[in-house]
GUFI-328277 format. One record per residue: x, z, y of N, C-alpha, C in turn. Coordinates in steps of 0.001 Angstrom, whole numbers, padded with zeros to 6 digits, always signed. Layout:
REM GUFI-328277
XZYXZYXZY...
//
This chain:
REM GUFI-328277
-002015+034454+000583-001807+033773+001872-002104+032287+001718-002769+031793+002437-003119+030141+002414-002354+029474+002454-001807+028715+002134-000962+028023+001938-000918+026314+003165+000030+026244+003827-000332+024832+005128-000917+023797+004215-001657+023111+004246-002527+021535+004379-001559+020571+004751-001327+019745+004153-000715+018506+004429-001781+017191+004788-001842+016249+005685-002346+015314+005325-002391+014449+004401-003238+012909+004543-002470+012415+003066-001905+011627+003917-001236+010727+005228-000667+009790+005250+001046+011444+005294+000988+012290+005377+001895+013223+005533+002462+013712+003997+001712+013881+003577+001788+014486+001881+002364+013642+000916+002115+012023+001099+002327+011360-000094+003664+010533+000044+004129+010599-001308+005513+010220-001362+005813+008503-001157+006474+008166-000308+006520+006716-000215+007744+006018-000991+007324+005454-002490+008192+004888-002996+008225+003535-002484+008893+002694-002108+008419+001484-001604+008667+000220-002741+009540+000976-003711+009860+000353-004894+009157+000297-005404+008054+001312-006165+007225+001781-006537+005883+001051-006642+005489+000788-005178+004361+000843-004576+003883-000941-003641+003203-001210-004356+002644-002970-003738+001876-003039-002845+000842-002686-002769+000000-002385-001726-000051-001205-001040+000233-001108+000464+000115+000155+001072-000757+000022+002406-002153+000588+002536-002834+000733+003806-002474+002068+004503-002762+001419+006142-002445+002891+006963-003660+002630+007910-004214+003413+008276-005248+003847+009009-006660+002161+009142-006224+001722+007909-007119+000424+007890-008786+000653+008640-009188-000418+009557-010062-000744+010088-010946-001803+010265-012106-002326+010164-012566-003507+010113-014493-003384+010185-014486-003674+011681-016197-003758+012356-016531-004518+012388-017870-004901+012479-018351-006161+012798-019662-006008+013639-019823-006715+014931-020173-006817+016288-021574-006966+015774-022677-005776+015880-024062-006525+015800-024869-006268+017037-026173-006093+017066-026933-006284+018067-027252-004964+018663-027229-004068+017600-026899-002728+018405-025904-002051+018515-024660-002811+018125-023166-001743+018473-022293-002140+017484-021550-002118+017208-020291-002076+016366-020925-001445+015110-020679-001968+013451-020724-001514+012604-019375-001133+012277-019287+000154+011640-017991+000462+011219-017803+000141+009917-017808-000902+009244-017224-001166+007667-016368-000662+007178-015179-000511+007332-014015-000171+006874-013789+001135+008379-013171+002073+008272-013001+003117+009420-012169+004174+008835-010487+003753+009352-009468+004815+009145-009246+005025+007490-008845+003986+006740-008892+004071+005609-007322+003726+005157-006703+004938+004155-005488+005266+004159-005132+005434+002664-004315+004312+002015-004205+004774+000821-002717+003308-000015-002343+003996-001268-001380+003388-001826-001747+002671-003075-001070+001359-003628-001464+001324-004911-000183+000759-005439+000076+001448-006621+001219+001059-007303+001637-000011-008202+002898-000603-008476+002603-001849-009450+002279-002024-010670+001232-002749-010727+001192-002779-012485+000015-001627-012633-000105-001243-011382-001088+000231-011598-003140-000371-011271-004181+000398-011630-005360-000078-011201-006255+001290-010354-006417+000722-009152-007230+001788-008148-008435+001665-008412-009218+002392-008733-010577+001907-008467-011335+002559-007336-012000+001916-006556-012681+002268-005479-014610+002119-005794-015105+003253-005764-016136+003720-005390-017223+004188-005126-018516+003615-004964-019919+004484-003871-020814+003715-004039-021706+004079-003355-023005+003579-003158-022933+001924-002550-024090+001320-003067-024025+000045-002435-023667-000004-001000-022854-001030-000255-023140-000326+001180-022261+000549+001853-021099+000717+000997-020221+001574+001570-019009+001340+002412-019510+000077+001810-017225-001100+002101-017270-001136+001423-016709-001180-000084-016048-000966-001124-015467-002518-000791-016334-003623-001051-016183-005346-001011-015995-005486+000383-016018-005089+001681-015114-005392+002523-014010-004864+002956-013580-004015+001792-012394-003028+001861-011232-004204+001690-012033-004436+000502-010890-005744-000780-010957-006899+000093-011762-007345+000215-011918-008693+001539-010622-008588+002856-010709-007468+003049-009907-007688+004332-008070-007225+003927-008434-006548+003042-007117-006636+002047-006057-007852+002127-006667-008937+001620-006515-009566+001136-006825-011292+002438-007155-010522+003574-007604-011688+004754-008714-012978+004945-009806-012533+003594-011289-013287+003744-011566-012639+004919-011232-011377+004852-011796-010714+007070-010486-010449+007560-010664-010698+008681-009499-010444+009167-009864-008647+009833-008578-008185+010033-008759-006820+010685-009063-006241+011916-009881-005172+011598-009885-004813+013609-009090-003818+014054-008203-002847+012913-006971-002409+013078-006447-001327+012059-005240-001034+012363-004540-000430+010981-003608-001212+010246-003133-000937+009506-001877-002110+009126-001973-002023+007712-001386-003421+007213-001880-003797+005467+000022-004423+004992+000523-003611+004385+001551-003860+004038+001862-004102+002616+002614-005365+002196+002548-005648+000797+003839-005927+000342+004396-005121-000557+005817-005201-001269+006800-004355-000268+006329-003942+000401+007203-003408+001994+006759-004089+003302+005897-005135+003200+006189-006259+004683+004758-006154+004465+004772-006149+006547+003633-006027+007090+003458-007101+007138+001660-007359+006544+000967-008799+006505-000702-008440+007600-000271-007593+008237-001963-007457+009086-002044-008284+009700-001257-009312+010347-001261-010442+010864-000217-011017+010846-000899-012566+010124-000188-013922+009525-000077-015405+009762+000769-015933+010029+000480-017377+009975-000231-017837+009230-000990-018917+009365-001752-019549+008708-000840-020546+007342+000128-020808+007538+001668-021173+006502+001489-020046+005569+002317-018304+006077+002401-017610+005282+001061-017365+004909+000046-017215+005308-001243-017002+004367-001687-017772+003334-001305-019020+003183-000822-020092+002376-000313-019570+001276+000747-019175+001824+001946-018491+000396+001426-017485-000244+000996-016368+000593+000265-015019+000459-000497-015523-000539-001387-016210-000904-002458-016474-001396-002636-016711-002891-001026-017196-002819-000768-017646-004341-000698-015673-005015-000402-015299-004213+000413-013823-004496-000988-012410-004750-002027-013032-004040-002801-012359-003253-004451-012819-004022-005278-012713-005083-006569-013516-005006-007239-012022-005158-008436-012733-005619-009748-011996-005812-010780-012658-007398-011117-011730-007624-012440-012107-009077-013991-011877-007836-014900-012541-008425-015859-012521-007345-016935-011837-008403-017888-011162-007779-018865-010434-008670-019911-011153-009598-020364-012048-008600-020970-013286-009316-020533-014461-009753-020021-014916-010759-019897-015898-011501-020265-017162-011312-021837-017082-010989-022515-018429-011380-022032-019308-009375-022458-018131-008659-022260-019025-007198-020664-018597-006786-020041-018351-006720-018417-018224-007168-017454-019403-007380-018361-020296-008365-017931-021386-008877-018149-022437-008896-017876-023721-008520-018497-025151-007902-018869-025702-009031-020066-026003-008707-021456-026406-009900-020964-027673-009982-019765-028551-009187-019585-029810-009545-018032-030290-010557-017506-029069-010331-016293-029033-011072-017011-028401-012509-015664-029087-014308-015978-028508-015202-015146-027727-015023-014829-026903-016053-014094-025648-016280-012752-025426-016681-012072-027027-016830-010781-027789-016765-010281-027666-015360-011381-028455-014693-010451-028374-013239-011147-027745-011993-011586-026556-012849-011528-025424-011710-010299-024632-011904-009925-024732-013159-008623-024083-013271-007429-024525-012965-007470-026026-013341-006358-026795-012773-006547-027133-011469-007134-026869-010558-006972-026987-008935-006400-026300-008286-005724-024555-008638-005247-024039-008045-003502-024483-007999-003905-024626-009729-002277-025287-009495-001831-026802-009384-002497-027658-009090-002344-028468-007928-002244-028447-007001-002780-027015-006009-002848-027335-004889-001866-026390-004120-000890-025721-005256+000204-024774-005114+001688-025614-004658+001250-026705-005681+002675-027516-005387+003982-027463-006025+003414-026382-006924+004661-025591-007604+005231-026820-009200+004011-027430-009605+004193-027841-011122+003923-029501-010836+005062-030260-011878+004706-031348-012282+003451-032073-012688+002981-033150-012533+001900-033922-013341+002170-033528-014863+002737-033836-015784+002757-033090-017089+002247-031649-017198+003316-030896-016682+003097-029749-016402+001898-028680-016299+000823-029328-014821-000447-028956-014955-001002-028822-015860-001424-030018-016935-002281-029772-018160-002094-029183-019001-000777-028471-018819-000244-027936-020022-000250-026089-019516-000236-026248-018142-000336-024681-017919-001932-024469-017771-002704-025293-017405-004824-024979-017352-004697-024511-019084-004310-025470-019999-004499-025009-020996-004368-023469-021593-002984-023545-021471-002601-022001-021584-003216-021121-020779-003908-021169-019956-004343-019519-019144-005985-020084-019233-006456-021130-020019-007722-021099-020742-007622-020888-022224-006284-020377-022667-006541-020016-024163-006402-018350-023630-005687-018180-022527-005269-016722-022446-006423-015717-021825-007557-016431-021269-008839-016281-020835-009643-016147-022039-009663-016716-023176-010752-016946-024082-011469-017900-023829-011231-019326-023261-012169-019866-023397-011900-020569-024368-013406-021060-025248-012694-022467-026259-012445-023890-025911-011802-024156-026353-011471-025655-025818-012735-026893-026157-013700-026332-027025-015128-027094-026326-015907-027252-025312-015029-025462-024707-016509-025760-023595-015142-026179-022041-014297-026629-022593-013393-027016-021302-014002-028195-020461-014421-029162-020785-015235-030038-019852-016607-029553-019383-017132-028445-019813-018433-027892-019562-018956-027546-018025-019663-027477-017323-020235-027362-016019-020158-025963-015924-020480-024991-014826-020720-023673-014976-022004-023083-015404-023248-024060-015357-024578-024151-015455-024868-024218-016979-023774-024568-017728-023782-024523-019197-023518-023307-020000-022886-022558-019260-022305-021292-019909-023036-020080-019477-022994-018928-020070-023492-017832-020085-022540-016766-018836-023245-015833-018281-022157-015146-017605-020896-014303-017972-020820-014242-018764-019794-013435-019751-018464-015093-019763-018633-015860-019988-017917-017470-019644-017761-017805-018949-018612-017951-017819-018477-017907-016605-017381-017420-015638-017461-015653-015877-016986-015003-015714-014862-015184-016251-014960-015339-017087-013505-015694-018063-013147-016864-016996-013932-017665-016623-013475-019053-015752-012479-018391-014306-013476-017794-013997-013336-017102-012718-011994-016264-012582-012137-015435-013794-010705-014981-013794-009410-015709-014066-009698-016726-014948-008568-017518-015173-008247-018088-013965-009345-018952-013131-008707-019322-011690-008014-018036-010524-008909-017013-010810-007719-016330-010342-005903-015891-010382-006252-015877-011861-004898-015260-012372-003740-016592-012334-004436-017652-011969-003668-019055-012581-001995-018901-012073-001803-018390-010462-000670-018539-010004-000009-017656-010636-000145-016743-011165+000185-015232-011763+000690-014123-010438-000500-014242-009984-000504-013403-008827-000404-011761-008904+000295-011197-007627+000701-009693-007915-000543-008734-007815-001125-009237-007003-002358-008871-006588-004021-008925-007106-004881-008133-007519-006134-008930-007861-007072-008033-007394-007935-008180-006270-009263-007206-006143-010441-008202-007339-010441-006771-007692-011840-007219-008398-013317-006822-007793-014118-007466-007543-015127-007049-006500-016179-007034-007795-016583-005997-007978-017525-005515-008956-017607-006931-010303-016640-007185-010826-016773-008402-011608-017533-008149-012798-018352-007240-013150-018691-007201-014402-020214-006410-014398-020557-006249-012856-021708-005654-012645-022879-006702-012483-022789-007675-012933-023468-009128-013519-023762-009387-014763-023040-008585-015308-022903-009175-017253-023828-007780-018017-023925-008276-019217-024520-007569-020194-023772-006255-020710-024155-005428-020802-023261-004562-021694-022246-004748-022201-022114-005331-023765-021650-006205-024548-020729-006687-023987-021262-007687-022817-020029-008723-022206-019098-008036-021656-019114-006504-020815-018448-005993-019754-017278-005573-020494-017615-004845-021747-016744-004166-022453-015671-005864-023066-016251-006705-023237-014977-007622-023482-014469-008299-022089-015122-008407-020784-014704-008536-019612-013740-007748-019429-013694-006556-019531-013215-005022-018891-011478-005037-020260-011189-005355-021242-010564-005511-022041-010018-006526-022054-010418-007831-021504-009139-008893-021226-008558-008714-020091-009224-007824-018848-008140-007450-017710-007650-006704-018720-007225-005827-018813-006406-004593-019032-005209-005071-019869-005795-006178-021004-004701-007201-021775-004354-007981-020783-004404-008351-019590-003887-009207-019085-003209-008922-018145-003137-007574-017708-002254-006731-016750-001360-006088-017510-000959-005700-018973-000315-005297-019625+000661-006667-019689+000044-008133-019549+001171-008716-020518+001942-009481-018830+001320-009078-017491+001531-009895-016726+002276-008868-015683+001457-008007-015669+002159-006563-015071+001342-006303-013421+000033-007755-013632-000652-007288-012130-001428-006173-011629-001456-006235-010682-002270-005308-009984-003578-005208-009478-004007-003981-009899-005846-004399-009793-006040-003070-008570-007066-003796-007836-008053-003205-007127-009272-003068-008099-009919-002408-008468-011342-002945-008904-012507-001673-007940-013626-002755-007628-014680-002052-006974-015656-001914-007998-016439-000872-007491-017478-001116-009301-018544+000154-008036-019628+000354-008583-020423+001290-008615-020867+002223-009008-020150+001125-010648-020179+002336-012029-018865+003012-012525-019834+004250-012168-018307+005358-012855-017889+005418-013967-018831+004802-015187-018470+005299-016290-017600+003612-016637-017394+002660-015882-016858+001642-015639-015306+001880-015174-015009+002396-014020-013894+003030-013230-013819+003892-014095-013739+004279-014995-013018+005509-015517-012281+004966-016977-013054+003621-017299-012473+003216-018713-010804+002579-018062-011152+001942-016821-010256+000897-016376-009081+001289-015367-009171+002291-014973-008359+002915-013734-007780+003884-013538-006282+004080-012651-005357+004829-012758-005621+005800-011719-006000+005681-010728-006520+006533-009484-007974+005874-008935-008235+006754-008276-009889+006470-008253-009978+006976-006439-010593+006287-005649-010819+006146-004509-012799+006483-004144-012839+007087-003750-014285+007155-003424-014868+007287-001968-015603+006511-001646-015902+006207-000140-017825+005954+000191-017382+006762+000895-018739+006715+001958-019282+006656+003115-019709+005300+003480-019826+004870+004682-019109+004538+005637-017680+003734+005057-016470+002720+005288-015533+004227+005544-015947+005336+004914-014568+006257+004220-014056+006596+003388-013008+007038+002758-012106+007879+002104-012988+009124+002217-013586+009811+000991-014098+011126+001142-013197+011927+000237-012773+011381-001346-011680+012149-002285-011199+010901-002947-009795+011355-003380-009115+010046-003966-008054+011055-004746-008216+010593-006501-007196+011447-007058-007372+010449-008300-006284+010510-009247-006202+010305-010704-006696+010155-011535-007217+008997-012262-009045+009238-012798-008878+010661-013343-008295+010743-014235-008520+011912-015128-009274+012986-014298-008303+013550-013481-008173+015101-012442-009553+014860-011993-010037+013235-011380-011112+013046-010485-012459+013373-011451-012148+013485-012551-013654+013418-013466-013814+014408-013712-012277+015577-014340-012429+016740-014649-012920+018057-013787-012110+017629-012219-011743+018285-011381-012420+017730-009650-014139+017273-009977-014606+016844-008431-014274+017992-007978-014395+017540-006245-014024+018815-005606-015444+018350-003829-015518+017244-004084-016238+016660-002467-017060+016919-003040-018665+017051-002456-020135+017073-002718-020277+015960-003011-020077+014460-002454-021000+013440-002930-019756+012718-004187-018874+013480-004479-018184+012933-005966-019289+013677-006665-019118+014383-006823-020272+015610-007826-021394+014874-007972-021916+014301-006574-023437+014198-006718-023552+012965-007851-022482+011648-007264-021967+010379-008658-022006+010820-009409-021336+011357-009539-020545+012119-011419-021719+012470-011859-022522+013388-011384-023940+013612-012413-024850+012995-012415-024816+011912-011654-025453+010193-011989-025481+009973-013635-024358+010148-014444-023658+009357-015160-024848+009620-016361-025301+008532-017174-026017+009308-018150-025021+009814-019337-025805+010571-020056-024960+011410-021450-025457+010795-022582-024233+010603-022967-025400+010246-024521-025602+011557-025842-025241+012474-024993-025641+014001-025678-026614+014709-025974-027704+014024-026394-029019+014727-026157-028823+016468-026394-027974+017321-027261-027695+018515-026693-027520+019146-025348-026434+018442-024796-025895+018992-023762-027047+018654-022432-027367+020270-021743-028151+019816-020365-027463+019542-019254-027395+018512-018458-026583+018174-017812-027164+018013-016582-026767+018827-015316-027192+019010-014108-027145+018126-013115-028206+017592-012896-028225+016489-011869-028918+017286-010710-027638+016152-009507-027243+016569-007883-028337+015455-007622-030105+016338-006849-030197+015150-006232-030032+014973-004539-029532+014490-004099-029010+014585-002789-030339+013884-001657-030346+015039-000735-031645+015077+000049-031002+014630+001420-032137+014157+002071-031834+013913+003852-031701+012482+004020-031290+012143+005348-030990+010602+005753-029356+009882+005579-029796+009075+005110-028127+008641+005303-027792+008250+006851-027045+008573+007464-026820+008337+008763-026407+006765+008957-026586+006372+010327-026532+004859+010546-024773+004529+010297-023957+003694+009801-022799+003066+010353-022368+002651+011345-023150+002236+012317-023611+001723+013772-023221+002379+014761-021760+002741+015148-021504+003440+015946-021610+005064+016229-021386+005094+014521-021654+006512+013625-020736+007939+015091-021562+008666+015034-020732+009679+015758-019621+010566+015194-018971+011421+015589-017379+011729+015180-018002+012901+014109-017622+013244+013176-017788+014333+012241-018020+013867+010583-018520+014579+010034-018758+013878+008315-019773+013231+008548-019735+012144+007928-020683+011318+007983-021562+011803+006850-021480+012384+005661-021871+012872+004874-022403+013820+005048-022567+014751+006064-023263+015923+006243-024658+016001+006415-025713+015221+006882-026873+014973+007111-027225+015138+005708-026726+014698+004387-027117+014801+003115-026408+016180+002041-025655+016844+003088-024961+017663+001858-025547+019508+002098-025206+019616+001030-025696+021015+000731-025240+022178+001756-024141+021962+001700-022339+022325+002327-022727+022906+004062-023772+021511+004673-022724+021359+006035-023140+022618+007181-022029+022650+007854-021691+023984+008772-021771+023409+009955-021405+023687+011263-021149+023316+012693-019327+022800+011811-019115+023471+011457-017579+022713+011406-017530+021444+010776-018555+020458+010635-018694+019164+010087-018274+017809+011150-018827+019278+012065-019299+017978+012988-018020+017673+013756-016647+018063+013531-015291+017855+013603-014775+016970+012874-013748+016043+013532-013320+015052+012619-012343+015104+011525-013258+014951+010111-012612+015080+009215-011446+014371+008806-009927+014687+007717-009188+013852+007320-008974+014336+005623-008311+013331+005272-008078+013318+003448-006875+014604+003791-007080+015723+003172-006054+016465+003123-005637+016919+001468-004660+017257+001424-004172+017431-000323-004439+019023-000860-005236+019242-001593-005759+020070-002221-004815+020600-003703-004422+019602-004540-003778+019964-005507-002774+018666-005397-001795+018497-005951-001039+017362-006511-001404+015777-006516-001496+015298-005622-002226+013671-005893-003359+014022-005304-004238+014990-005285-005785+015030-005003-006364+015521-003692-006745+014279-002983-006883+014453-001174-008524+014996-001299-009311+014973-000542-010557+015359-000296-010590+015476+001431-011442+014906+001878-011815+014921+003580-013153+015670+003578-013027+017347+003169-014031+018097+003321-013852+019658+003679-014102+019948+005162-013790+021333+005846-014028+022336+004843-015009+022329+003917-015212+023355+003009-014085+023321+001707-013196+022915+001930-012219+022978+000938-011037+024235+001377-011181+024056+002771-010214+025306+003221-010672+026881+002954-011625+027061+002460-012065+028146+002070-011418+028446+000367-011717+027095-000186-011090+027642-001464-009770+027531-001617-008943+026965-000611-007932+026683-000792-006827+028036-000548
//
């Protein structure tokens, strides 16, 4: 016997203790010349403290105006953004102030990110000047510390950003983020700029630095085999949606949507044994532009039925693991 479907804003347990960031039916368009783009559209999800989400997809999906409006670089066009328990979807310009210390972002690019006229002393020491929180003594003594806790050396502290490599760069960027010791951090693809080499020591001073601080990461990435070193639940979206969102682990072992599958066998192997089946996914991607009601994903999937063209939701399939795909009720 089938067993009832829960939704996910229905299914999932609301610790509020627990849980720092919580979206509910998040929304966010932007007005163009032929209609409303839907960027962000009905996007529903939790992130826990101390915990790292990673979100996502194809270039183009939201992923970076997901985190943007998160966080109030956009403001919202509806749905509600609640942080620690308290609704922040709309703020004074005071409390957004405060928020802010609580609330940053890592930017993907490094080099324009960072003011080519400031050195790398007081890009770091500007945030906490301009917090209000610390003494004249004080300041120089905390830039220091969260530029030894960054890795930078104390040679290249007077250095320009134009002097350093992106992998340094990058360390700058985060240190001005982290400076207030904020609860919050979207990372907007921060390491999809750097070298190999660099990512893996990029990708390893967050993780040391959320262990010793206890923050919280958003991270957006493109790359899966990226989101999977770094993240506790995994969010995947297409075309400003929620298509499956589960646990990295479950999510790698256990796809269950067509266009997770189709990612996942993106990934290269370094197995030259093993043959490994690549999804290549055919058809048009449909416009965002005042997208019509049904999967937006169906024009490209193997799958789709007349029952697509119904409006899909994240429903819970196993334990933690939502999926917004009609063909799941068959196996379910």
């Amino acid at each position: 016997m089938r067993r009832a479907w829960r939704t996910f804003t229905e299914g999932k347990e609301k610790m509020m203790s627990e849980t720092l960031m919580e979206v509910k039916h998040l929304k966010k368009y932007f007005n163009t010349p032929k209609g409303m783009l839907h960027a962000v559209d009905d996007v529903t999800f939790s992130i826990g403290k101390g915990k790292t989400m990673g979100v996502v997809g194809e270039s183009g999906c939201g992923k970076s105006t997901l985190g943007r409006t998160l966080i109030h670089l956009y403001e919202s066009t509806g749905g509600e953004i609640l942080f620690n328990g308290e609704d922040i979807t709309h703020v004074t310009k005071p409390k957004m102030r405060r928020l802010r210390e609580e609330m940053q972002i890592i930017f993907q690019d490094p080099f324009s990110s960072l003011n080519p006229r400031m050195t790398v002393e007081e890009t770091v020491r500007e945030p906490l000047e301009l917090c209000g929180r610390y003494k004249k003594g004080q300041i120089q003594e905390e830039a220091e510390r969260i530029m030894e806790l960054v890795g930078i050396d104390e040679r290249l502290r007077h250095a320009y950003p134009h002097e350093l490599d992106g992998g340094r760069r990058q360390r700058v960027g985060i240190g001005r983020a982290l400076a207030l010791n904020p609860a919050f951090v979207v990372c907007d693809e921060p390491v999809s700029a750097l070298d190999v080499s660099i990512q893996a020591q990029v990708l390893n001073l967050l993780q040391d630095l959320q262990e010793k601080s206890g923050v919280t990461y958003m991270f957006v990435t493109h790359d899966l085999s990226v989101v999977k070193h770094i993240s506790d639940n995994i969010c995947v979206m297409y075309l400003g949606q929620l298509v499956e969102t589960a646990a990295s682990k479950e999510l790698f072992e256990n796809p269950l949507h067509p266009y997770t599958k189709a990612l996942l066998s993106a990934i290269p192997s370094v197995d030259i044994h093993r043959k490994k089946e690549r999804i290549i996914l055919q058809g048009e991607i449909v416009s965002p532009v005042e997208p019509k009601p049904g999967c937006r994903f169906a024009a490209r999937c193997p799958y789709a039925s007349d029952k697509c063209r119904e409006a899909q939701k994240l429903r819970e399939i196993s334990k933690g693991h939502f999926v917004s795909c009609c063909k799941m009720e068959e196996v379910v």
